[in-house]
MARLUM-354250 format. One record per residue (C-alpha): residue number from 1; residue in three letters; x, y negated, z. Coordinates in nm, 4 decimals, m for minus. Layout:
{NUM; 'ALA'; {X; Y; Z}}
...
REM end
This chain:
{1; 'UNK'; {2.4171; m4.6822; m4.0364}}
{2; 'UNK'; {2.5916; m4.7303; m3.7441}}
{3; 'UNK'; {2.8098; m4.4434; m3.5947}}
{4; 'UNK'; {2.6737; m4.5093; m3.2465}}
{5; 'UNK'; {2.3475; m4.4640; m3.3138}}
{6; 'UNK'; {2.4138; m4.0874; m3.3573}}
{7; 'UNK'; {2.4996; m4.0745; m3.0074}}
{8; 'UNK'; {2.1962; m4.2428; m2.8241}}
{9; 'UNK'; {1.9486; m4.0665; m2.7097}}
{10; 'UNK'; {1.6174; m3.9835; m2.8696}}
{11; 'UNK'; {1.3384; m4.1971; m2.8921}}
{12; 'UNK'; {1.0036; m4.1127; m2.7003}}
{13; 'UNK'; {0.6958; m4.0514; m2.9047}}
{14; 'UNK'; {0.4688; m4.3735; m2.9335}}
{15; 'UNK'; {0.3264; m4.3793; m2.6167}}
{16; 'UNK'; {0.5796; m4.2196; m2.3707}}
{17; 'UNK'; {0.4355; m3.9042; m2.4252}}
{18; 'UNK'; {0.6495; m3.6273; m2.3471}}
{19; 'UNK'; {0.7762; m3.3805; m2.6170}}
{20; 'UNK'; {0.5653; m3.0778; m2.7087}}
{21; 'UNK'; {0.6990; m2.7563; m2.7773}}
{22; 'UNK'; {0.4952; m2.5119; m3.0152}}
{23; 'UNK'; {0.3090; m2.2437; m2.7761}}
{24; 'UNK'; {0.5025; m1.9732; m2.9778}}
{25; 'UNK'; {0.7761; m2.1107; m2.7994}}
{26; 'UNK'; {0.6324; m2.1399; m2.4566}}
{27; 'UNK'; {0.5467; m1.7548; m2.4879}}
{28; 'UNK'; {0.8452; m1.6380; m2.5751}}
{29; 'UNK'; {1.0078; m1.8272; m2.2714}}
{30; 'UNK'; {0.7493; m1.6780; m2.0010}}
{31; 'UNK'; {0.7943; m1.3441; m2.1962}}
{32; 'UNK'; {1.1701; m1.3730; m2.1685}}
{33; 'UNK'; {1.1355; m1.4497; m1.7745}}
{34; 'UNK'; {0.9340; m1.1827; m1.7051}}
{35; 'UNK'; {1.1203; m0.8820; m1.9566}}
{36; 'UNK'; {1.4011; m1.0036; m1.7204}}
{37; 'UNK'; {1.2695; m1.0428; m1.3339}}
{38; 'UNK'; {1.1468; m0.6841; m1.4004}}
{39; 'UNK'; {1.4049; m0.5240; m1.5785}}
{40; 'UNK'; {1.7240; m0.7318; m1.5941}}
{41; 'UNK'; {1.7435; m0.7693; m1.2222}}
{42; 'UNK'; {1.8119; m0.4553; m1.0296}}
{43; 'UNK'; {1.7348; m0.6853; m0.6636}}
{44; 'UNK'; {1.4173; m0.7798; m0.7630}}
{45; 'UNK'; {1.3518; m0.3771; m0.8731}}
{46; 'UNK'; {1.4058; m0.2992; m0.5250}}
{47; 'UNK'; {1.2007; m0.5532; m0.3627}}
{48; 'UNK'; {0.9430; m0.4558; m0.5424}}
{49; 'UNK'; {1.0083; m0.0929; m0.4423}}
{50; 'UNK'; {1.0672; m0.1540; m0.0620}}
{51; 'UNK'; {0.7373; m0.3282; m0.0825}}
{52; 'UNK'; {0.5545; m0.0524; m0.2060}}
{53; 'UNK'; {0.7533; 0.1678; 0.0474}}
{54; 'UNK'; {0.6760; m0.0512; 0.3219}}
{55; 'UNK'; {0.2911; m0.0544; 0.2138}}
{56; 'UNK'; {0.2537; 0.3396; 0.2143}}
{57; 'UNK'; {0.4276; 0.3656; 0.5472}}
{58; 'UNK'; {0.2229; 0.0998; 0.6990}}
{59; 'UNK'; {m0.0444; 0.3528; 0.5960}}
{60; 'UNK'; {0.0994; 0.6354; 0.7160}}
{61; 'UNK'; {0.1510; 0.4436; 1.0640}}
{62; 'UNK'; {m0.2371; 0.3804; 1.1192}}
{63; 'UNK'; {m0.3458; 0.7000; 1.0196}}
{64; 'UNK'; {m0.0700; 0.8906; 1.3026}}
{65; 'UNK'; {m0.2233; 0.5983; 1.5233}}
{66; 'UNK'; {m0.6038; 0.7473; 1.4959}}
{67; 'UNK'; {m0.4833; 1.0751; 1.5417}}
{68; 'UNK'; {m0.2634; 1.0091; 1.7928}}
{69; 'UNK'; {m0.5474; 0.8487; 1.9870}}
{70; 'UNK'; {m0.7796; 1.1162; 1.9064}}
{71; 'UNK'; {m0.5176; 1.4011; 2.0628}}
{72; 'UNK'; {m0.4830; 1.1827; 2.3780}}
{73; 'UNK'; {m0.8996; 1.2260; 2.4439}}
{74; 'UNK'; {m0.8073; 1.5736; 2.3363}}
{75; 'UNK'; {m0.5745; 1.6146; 2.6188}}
{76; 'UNK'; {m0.7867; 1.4204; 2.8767}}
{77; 'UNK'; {m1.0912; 1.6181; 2.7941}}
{78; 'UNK'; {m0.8530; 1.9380; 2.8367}}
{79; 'UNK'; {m0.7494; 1.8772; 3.1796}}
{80; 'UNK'; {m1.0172; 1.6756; 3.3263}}
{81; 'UNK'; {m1.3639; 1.8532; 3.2035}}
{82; 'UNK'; {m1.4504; 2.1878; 3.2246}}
{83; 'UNK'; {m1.7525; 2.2461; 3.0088}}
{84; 'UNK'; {m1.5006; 2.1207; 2.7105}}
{85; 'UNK'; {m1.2581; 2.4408; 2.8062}}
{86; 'UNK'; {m1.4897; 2.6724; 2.7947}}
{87; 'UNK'; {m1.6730; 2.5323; 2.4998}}
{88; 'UNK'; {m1.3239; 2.5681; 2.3349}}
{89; 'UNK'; {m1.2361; 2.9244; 2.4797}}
{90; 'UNK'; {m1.6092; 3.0434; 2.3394}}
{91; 'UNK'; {m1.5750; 2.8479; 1.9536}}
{92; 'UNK'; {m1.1653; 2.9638; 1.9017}}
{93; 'UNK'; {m1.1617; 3.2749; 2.1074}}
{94; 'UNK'; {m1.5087; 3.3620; 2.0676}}
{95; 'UNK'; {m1.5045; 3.4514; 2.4643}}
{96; 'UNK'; {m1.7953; 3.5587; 2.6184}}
{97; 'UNK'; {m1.8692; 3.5075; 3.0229}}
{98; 'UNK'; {m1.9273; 3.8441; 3.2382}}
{99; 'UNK'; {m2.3232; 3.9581; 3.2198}}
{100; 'UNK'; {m2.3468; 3.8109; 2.8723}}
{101; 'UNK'; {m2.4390; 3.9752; 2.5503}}
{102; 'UNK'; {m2.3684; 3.8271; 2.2051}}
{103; 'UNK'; {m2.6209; 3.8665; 1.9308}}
{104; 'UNK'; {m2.4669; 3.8945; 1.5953}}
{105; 'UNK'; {m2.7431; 3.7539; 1.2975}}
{106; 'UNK'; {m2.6316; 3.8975; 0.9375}}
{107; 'UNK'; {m2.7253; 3.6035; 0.7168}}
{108; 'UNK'; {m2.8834; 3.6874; 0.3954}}
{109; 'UNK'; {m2.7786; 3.5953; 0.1018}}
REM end
């Protein structure tokens, strides 16, 4: 044999198909990718985290929104109509007008 032959490159498959590894292999190699994007890398960790973060306060941001909206109607109705007051006054304060009386039912039970 000839010494250079040692230092040629491999010959294809008949064919020019490509070389196929054994799927063992290939699982081990997407295994070893992801044992290491989620716990080798501490960057990656924190993306994922901030994400999460980001998510829940995204959340948090619509819900203050629709109650934020629904205090501003609060506030209009407040100043602007009457019958709302003294609905309000009567339900919290249980207020009663002069010349009223207030019947008092005892529910049964």
């Amino acid at each position: 044999m000839d010494g250079r032959r040692y230092l040629e490159e491999p010959e294809a498959p008949a064919g020019g198909a490509p070389l196929k590894l054994p799927k063992n292999i290939i699982y081990i190699i997407v295994g070893a990718i992801i044992f290491l994007f989620l716990f080798g890398n501490a960057g990656s960790r924190k993306l994922v985290r901030r994400f999460w973060e980001i998510y829940k306060l995204k959340g948090e941001l619509e819900q203050l929104k629709k109650e934020n909206a629904l205090l501003k109607k609060e506030i209009f109705l407040l100043q602007n109509d009457p019958s709302y007051v003294e609905r309000i006054t009567r339900k919290e304060l249980g207020l009663i007008a002069p010349g009223e009386v207030e019947y008092r039912l005892k529910r049964e039970e």
